[in-house]
C-alpha positions in Angstrom: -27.5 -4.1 37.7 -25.2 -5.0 34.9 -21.4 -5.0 35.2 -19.6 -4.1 31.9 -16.1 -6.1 30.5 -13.3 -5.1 28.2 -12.1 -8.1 26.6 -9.6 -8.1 23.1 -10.6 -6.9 20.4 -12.3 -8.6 17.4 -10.4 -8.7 14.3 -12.6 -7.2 11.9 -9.5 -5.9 9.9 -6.7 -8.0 8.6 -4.6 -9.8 10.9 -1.3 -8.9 11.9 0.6 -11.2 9.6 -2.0 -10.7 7.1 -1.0 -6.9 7.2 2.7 -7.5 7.0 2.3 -10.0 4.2 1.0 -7.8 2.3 3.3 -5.0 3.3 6.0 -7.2 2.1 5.0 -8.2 -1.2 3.6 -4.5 -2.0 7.2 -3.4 -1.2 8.4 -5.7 -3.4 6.3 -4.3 -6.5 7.3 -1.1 -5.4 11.1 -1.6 -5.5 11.0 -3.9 -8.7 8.8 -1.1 -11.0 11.3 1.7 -9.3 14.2 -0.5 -10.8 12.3 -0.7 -14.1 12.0 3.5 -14.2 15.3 3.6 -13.9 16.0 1.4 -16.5 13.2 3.5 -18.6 15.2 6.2 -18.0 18.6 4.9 -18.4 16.8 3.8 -22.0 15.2 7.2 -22.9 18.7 8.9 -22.1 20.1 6.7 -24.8 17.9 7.2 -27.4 18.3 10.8 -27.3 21.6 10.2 -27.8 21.4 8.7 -30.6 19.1 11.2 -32.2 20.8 14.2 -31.6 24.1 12.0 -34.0 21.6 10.8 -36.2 20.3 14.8 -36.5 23.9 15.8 -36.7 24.7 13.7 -39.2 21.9 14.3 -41.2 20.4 10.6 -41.5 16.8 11.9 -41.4 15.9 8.5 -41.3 17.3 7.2 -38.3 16.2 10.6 -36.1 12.8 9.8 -36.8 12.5 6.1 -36.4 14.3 7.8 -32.6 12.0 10.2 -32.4 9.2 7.4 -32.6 11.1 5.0 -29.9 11.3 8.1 -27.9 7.3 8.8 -27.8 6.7 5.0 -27.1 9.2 4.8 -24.1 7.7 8.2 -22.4 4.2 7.0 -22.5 5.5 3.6 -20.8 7.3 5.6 -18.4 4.5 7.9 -17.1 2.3 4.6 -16.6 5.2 3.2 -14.7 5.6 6.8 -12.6 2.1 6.7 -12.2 1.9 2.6 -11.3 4.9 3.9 -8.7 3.0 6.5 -7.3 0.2 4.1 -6.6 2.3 1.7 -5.0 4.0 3.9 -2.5 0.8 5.1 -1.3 -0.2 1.3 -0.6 3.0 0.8 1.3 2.9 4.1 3.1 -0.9 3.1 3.9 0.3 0.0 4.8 2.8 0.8 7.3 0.6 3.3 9.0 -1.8 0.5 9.6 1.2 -2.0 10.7 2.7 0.4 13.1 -0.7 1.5 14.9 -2.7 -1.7 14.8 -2.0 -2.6 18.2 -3.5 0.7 18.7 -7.4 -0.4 18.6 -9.7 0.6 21.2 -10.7 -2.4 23.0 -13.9 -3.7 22.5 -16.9 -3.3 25.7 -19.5 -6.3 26.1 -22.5 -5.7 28.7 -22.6 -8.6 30.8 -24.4 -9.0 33.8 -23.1 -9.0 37.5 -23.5 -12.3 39.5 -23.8 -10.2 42.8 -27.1 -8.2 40.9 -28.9 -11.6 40.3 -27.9 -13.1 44.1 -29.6 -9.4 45.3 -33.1 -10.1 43.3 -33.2 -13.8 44.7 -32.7 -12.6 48.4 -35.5 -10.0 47.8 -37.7 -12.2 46.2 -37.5 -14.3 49.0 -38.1 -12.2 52.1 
């Protein structure tokens, strides 16, 4: 008859401080493009500013050339927002897998019972 183990559990998946290595760094990414949104937006703030005098002062010019800036700077921004999006589901993801790795089911081997094989011999024998 064969007994069956538990012993640890392979590491088919990252290691620990593989995962937390990359947790780190992906937070990092995250944080730095969230400070360059808010710079973005600091940026688009201004340059509305600056059309609305430039439309109130009737320099046609100017507004336009803004207007322009403007256009440029929103279509940078949504890739950031969408670059931030992405990101925040890594870390989230991340995390999860961090904070429930040592959560794995063990893994069972089949190994067989040195009692089983001392019972056949004794058999054999009488």
């Amino acid at each position: 008859m064969e007994g069956i183990t538990v012993t640890k559990t392979s590491m088919k998946k990252p290691a620990m401080s593989d995962l937390k290595k990359e947790l780190r760094t992906t937070t990092i990414k995250f944080q730095k493009a969230c400070v360059q949104l808010n710079l973005l937006n600091k940026q688009l703030s201004d340059i509305a500013k600056r059309m609305k005098l430039a439309k109130a002062s009737g320099d046609r010019r100017t507004a336009y050339n803004l207007q322009l800036r403007a256009s440029v700077t929103e279509g940078i921004r949504a890739a950031f927002y969408e670059y931030v999006y992405m990101r925040a589901e890594d870390v989230t993801m991340l995390r999860r897998e961090v904070k429930y790795s040592n959560w794995r089911k063990p893994e069972v081997e089949e190994v067989e019972d040195s009692d089983s094989e001392d019972e056949e011999g004794e058999e054999e024998m009488a």
